[in-house]
N, C-alpha and C positions, 0 to 999 in steps of 0.2 A: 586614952591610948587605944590604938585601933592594932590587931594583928590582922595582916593579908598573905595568904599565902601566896609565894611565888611560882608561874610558870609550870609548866613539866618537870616529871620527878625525872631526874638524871644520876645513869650508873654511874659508880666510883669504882666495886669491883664485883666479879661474879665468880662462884666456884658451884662447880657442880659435881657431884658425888654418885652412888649408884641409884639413890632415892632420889634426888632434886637440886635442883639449880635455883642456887641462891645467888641473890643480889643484895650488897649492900649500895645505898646512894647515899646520894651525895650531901642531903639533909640528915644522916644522919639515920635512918631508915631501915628496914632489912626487909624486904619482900620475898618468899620462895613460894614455886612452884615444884608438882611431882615429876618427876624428869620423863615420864612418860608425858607428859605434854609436849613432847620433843621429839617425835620419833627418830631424828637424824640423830640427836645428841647421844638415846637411846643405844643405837646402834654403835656407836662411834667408841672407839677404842680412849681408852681414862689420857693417852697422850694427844690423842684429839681435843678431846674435852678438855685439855688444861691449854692447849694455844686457842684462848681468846684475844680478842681486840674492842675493845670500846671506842665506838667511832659517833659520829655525829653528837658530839659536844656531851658525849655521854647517852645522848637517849638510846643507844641499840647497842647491844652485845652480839659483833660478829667472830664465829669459829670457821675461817677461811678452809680447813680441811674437809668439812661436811659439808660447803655452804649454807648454811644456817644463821640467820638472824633473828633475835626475839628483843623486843624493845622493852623498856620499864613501863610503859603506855599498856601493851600487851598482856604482862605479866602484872600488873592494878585491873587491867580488867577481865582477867580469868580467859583470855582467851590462847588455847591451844594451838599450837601449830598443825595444819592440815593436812593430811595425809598424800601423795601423791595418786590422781587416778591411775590406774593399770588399763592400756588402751590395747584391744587385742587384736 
């Protein structure tokens, strides 16, 4: 008997706190990151932070109040959301 892993990990739910934003998926999994990887989420008031929407068959976690999106792609591979330039 062979195991193969299937596909992209996909969200089921995320909750994010004043520390980090966690994802639980869909296999069963729980991935988090520290919520400073977020600078939007950061900023964003705790009733911001709790209207999420999971979109794209699960792989992105969007909070339409911030626009902000972070995928489970993103968050497996450690990578942060970037800061916006200041153009003067």
């Amino acid at each position: 008997m062979s195991t193969v892993a299937t596909g992209e990990a996909r969200i089921r739910e995320v909750r994010v706190t004043d520390a980090e934003i966690t994802a639980q998926l869909v296999d069963g999994r729980t991935i988090s990151v520290p919520l400073a990887w977020s600078w939007r989420l950061s900023e964003a008031t705790p009733e911001q932070r709790a209207n999420v929407q999971i979109i794209g068959n699960g792989d992105v976690a969007h909070w339409p109040d911030v626009d902000e999106d972070i995928s489970a792609r993103g968050m497996l591979a450690g990578t942060p959301a970037p800061r916006q330039k200041q153009f003067a």
